[in-house]
One Martini backbone bead per residue (centre of mass of N, CA, C, O) as a GRO file, in nm:
protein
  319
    1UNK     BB    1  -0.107   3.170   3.130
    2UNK     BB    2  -0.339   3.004   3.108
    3UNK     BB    3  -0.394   3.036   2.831
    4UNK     BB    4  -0.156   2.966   2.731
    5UNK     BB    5  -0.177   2.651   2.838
    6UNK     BB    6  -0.431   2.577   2.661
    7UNK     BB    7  -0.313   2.629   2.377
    8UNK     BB    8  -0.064   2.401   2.420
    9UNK     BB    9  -0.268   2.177   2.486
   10UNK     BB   10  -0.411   2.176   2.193
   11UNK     BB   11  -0.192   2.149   1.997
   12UNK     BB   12  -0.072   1.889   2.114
   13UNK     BB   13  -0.327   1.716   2.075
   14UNK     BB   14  -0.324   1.794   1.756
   15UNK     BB   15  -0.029   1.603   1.735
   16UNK     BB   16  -0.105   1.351   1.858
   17UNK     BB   17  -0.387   1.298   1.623
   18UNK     BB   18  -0.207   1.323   1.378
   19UNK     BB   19   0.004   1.075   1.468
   20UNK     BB   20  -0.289   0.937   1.473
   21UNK     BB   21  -0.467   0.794   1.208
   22UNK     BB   22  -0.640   0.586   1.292
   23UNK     BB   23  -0.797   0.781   1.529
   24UNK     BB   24  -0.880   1.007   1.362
   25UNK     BB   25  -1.034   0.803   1.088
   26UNK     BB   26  -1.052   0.461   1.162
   27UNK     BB   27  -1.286   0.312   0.944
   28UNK     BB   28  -1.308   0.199   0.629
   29UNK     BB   29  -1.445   0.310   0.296
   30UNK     BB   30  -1.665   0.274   0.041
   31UNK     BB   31  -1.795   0.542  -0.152
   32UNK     BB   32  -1.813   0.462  -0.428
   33UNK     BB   33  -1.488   0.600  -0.568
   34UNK     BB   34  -1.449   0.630  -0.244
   35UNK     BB   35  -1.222   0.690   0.008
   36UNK     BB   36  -1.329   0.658   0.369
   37UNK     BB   37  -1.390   0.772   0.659
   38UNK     BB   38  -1.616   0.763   0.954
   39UNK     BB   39  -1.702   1.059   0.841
   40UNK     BB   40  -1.733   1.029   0.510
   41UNK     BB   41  -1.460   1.160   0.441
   42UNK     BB   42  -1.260   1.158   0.241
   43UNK     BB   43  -0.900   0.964   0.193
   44UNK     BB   44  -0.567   0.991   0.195
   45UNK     BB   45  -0.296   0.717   0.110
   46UNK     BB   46   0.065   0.794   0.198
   47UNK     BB   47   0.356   0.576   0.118
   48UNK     BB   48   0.503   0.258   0.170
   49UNK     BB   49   0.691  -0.027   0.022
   50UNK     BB   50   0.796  -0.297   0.086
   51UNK     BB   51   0.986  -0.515  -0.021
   52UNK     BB   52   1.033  -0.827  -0.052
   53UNK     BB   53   1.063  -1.077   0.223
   54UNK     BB   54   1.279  -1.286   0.091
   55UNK     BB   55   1.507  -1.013   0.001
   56UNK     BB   56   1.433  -0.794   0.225
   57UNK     BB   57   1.421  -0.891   0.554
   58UNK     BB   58   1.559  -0.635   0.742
   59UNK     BB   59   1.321  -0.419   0.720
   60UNK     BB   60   1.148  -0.582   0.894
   61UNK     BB   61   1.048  -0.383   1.133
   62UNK     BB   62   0.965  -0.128   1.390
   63UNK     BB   63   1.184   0.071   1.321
   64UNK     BB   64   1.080   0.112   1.019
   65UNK     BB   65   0.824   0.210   1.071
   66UNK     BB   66   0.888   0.437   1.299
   67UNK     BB   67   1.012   0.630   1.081
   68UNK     BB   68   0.812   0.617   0.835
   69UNK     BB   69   0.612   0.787   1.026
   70UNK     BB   70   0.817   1.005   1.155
   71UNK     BB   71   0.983   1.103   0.931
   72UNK     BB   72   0.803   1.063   0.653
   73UNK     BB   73   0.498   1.044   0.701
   74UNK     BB   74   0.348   0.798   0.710
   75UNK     BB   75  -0.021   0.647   0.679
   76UNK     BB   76   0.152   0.388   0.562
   77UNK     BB   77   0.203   0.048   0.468
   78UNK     BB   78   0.371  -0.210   0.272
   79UNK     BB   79   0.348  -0.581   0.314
   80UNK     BB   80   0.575  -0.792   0.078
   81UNK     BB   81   0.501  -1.118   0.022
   82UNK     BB   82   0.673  -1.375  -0.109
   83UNK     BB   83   0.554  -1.652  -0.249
   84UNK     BB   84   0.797  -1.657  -0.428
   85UNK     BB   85   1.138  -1.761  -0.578
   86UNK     BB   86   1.227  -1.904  -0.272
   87UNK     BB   87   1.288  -2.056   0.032
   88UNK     BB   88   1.155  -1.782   0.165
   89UNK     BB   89   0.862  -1.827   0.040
   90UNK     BB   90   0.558  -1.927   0.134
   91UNK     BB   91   0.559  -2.222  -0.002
   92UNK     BB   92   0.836  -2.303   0.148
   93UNK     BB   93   0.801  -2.080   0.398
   94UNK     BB   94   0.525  -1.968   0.593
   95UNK     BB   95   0.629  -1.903   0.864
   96UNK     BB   96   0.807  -1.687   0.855
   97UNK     BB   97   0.664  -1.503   0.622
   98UNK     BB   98   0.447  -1.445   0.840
   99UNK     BB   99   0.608  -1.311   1.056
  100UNK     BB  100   0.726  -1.120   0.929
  101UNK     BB  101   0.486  -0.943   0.839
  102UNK     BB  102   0.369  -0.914   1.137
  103UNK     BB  103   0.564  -0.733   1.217
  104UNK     BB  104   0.483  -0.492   0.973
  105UNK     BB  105   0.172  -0.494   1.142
  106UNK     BB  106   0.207  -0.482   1.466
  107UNK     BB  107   0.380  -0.161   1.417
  108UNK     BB  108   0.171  -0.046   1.308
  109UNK     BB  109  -0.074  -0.058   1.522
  110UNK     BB  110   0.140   0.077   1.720
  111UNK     BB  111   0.152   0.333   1.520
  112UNK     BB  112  -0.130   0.437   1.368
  113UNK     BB  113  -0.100   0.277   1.122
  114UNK     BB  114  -0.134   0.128   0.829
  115UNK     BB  115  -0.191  -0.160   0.649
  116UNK     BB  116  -0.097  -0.374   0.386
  117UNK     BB  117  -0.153  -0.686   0.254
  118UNK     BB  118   0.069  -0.850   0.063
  119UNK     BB  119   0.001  -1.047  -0.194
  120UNK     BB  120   0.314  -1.145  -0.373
  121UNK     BB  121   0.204  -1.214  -0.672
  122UNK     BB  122   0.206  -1.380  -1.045
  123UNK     BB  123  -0.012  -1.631  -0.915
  124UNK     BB  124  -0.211  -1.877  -0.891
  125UNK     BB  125  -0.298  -1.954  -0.530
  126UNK     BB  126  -0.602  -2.072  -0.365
  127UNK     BB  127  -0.506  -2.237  -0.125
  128UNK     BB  128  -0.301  -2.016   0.024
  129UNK     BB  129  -0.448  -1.743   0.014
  130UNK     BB  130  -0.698  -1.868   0.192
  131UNK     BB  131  -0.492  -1.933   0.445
  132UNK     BB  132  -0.393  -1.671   0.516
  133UNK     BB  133  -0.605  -1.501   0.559
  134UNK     BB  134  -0.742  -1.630   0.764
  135UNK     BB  135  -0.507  -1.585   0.945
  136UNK     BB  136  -0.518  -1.239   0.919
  137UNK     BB  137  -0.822  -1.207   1.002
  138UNK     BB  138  -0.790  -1.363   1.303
  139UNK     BB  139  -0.562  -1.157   1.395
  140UNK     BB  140  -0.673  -0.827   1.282
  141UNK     BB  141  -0.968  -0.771   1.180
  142UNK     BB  142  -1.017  -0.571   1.413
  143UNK     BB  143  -0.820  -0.372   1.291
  144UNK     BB  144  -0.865  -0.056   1.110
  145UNK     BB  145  -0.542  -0.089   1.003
  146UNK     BB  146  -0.659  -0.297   0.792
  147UNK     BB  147  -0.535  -0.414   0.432
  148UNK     BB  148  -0.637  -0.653   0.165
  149UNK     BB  149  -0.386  -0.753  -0.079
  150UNK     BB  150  -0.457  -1.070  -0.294
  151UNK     BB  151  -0.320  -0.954  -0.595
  152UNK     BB  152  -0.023  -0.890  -0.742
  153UNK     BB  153  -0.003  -0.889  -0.997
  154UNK     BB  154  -0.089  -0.994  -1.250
  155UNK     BB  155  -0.024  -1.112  -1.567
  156UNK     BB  156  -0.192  -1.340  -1.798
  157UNK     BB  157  -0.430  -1.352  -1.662
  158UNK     BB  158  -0.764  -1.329  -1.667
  159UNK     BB  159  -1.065  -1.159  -1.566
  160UNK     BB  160  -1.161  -1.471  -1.506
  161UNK     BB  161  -0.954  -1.568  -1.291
  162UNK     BB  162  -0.927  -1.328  -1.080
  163UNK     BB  163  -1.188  -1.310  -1.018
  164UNK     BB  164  -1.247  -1.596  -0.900
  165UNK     BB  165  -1.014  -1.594  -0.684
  166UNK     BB  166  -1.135  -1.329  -0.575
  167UNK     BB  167  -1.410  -1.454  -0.456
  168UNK     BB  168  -1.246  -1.669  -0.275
  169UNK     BB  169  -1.117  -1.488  -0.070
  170UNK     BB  170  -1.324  -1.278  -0.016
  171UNK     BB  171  -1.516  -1.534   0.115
  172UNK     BB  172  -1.302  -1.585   0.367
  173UNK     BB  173  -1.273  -1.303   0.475
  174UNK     BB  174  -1.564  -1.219   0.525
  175UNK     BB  175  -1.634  -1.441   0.750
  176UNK     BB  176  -1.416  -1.257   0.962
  177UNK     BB  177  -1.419  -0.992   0.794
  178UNK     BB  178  -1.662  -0.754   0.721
  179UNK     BB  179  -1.511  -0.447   0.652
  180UNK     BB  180  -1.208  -0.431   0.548
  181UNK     BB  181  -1.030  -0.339   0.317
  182UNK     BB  182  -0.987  -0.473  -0.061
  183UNK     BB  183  -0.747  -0.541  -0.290
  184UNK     BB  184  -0.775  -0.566  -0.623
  185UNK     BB  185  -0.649  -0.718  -0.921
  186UNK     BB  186  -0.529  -0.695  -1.234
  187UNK     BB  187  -0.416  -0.746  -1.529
  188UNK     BB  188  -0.077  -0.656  -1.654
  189UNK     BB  189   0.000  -0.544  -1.415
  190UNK     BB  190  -0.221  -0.352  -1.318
  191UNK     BB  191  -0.346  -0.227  -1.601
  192UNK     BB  192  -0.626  -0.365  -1.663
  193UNK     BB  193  -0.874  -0.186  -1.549
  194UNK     BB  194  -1.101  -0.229  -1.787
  195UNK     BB  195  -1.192  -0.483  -1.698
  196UNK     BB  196  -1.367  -0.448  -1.418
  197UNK     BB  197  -1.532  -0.227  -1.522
  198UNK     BB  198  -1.695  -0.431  -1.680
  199UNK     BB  199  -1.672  -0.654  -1.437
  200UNK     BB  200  -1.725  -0.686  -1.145
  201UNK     BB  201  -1.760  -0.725  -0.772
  202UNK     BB  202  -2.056  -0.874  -0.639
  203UNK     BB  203  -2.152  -0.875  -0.285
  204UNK     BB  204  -1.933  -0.677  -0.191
  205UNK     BB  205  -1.801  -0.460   0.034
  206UNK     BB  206  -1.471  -0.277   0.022
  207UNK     BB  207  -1.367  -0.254  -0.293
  208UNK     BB  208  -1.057  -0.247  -0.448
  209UNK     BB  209  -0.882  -0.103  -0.747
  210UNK     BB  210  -0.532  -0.193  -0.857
  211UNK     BB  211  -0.324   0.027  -0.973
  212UNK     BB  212   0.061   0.027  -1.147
  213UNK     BB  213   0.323   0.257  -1.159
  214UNK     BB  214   0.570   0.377  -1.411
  215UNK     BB  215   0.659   0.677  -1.521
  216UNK     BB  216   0.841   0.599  -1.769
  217UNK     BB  217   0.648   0.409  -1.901
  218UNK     BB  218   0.360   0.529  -1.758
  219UNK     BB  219   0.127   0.710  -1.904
  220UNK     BB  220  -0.160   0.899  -2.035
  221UNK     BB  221  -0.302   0.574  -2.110
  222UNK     BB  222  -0.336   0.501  -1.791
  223UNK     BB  223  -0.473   0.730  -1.661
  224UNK     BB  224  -0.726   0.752  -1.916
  225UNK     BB  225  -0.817   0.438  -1.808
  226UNK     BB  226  -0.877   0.492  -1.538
  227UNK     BB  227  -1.097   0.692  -1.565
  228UNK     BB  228  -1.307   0.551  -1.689
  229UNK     BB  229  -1.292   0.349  -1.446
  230UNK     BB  230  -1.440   0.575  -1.263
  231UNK     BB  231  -1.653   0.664  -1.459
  232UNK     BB  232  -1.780   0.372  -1.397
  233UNK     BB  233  -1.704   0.311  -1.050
  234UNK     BB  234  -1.440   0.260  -0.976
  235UNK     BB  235  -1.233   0.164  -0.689
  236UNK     BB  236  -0.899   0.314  -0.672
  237UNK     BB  237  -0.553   0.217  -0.610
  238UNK     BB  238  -0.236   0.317  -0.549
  239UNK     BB  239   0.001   0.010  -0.453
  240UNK     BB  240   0.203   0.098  -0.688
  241UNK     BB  241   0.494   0.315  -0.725
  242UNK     BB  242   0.715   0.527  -0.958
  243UNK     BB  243   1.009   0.726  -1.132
  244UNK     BB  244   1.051   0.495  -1.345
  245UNK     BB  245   1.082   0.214  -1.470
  246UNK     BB  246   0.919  -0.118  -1.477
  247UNK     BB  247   1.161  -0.278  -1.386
  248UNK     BB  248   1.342  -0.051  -1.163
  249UNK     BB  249   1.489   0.119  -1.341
  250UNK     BB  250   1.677   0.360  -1.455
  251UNK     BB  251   1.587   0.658  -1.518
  252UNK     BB  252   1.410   0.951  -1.379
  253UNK     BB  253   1.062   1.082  -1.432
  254UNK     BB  254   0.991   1.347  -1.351
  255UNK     BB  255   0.771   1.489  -1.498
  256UNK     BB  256   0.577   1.217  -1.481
  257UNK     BB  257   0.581   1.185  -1.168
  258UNK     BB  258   0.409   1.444  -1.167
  259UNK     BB  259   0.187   1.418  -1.266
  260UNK     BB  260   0.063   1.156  -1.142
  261UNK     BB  261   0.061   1.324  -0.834
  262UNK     BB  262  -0.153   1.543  -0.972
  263UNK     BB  263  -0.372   1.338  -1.015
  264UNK     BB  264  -0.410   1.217  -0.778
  265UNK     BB  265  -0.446   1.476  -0.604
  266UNK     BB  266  -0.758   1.534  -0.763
  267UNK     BB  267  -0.868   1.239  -0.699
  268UNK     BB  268  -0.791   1.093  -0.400
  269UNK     BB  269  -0.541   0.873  -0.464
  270UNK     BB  270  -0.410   0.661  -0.338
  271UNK     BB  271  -0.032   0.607  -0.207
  272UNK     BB  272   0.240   0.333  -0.294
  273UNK     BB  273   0.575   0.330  -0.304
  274UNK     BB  274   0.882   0.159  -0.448
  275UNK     BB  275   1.095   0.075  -0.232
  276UNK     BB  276   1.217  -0.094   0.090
  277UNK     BB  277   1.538  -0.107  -0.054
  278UNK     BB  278   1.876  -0.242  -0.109
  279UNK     BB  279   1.892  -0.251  -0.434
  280UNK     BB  280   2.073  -0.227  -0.748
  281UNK     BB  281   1.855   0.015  -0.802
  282UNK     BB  282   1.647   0.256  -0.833
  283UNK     BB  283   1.346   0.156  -0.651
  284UNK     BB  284   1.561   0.163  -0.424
  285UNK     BB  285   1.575   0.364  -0.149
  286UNK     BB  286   1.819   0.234  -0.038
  287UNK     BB  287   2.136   0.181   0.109
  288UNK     BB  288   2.367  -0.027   0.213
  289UNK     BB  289   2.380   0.206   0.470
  290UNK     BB  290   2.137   0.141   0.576
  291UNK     BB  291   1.964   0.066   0.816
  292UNK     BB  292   1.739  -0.114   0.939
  293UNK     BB  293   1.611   0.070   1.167
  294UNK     BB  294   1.631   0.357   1.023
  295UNK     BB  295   1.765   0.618   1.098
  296UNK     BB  296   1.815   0.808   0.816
  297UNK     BB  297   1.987   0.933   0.623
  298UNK     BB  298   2.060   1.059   0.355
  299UNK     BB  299   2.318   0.936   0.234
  300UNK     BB  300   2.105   0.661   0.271
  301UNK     BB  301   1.982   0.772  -0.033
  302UNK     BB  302   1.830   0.772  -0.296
  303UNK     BB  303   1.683   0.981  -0.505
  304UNK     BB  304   1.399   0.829  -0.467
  305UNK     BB  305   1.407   0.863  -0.179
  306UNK     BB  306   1.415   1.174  -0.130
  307UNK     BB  307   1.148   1.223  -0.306
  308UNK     BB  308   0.961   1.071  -0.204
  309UNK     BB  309   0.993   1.209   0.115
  310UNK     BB  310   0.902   1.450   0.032
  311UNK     BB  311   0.622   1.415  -0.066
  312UNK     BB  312   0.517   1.314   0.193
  313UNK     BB  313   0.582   1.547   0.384
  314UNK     BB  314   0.412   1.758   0.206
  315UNK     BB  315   0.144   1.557   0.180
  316UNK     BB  316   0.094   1.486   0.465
  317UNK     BB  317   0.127   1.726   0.667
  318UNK     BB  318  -0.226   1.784   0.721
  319UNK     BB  319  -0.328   1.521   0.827
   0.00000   0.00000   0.00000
């Protein structure tokens, strides 16, 4: 009997300490072109991303953190401030967007699970970006919880001027949080990676350059292109990802999906899936029956959704 409780307890502890990624893992670094946890081992991290937060900010709670958390097994999230678009974006309400946000930063760390604090913006702002980031710095960068991307999806704009931008965010969130990861967009939706690798940012340590594909678009010259970009040292994260087009609509390339999935886990490549909203849209992974905070069924769940949720449980089950 004494033996039965020891095991049981010893079990107990293990189930604990999976379900807290953050007090498991640490604080995060970058060694090469690898994330690793506190005790330089790789490690990947695979969530979900919320959609735009001034289109569908119903979503942003904390129930539906600790959903993705405890039934997806997500062991990240991805709070996707919209900059721009309407009058509750970044721009013209900041006070609010910047609430939402921290709504789904601070059930994060309740959580003890990862959030990547996302600047969703297609145009350059650094202005108002780095008044962001140091407040967003100085209320959580003590927490290793704590993931900042500066630039989600540049568009037209060159990676000399991403560049630019991007040296000037990151030294000011630098000036307050010397350690937590960073991560970098580059041009074309983020998909010129081989441009950052021709020419990166150097001078500070633990940033990271996000790759996002959909895969019924982007197949396999730009696997072909990131490898490059890695095996010349650059480390990526894969900050958004779907099974459908570019678009975010048409039908799921299941089997494009599949490759993908099995590229970046050969790679130990972090992957962050688009997206937590009930648009009629493909790559909306709720229907409009879903609750806003969580304890969705399967019914609640479009196609993507269901794909998604399985790969997550799949691929987190042993984290």
């Amino acid at each position: 009997m004494r033996s039965g409780t020891i095991i049981l307890l010893s079990l107990l502890i293990t189930i604990n300490v999976n379900a807290q990624p953050v007090k498991k893992y640490g604080g995060l670094k970058v060694s090469g072109t690898k994330l690793v946890d506190k005790k330089g081992k790789p490690l990947v991290l695979r969530g979900m991303s919320f959609g735009w937060h001034n289109l569908w900010p119903r979503v942003y709670n904390a129930g539906a953190v600790k959903w993705l958390k405890d039934d997806w097994k997500c062991n990240i999230v991805r709070a996707s401030m919209g900059v721009e678009l309407n009058d509750s974006g970044y721009l013209k309400n900041p006070l609010s967007s910047t609430n939402k946000i921290r709504a789904v930063v601070e059930a994060a760390i309740k959580e003890d699970i990862y959030v990547i604090i996302d600047w969703h913006d297609h145009n350059i702002h650094l202005n108002e970006a780095r008044e962001f980031f140091a407040r967003m710095a100085k209320l959580y960068g003590k927490y290793p919880h704590v993931i900042y991307e500066i630039f989600n999806e540049p568009d037209y704009e060159t990676w000399a001027e991403v560049k630019a931008y991007s040296e000037e965010v990151i030294k000011t969130i630098r000036a307050i949080d010397p350690d937590n990861i960073i991560l970098v967009g580059s041009p074309r939706w983020d998909q010129d990676i081989h441009l950052p690798a021709a020419d990166p940012i150097k001078g500070y340590d633990n940033l990271m350059y996000t790759v996002h594909f959909y895969a019924a678009t982007h197949k396999q010259w730009l696997r072909d292109r990131t490898d490059e970009a890695i095996n010349k040292g650059l480390p990526v994260f894969i900050s958004e990802c779907a099974g459908m087009e570019a678009t975010g609509d048409g039908p799921l390339n299941n089997e494009e999906w599949q490759k993908w999935i099995d590229w970046m886990e050969a790679r130990s490549l972090s992957w962050i899936t688009w997206s937590v909203s009930d648009k009629d849209e493909t790559c909306s992974v709720l229907k409009k029956s879903a609750a806003s905070e969580g304890n969705w069924k399967e019914s609640d769940l479009k196609e993507s959704g269901i794909k998604t949720r399985n790969y997550l449980r799949k691929y987190n089950a042993n984290e």
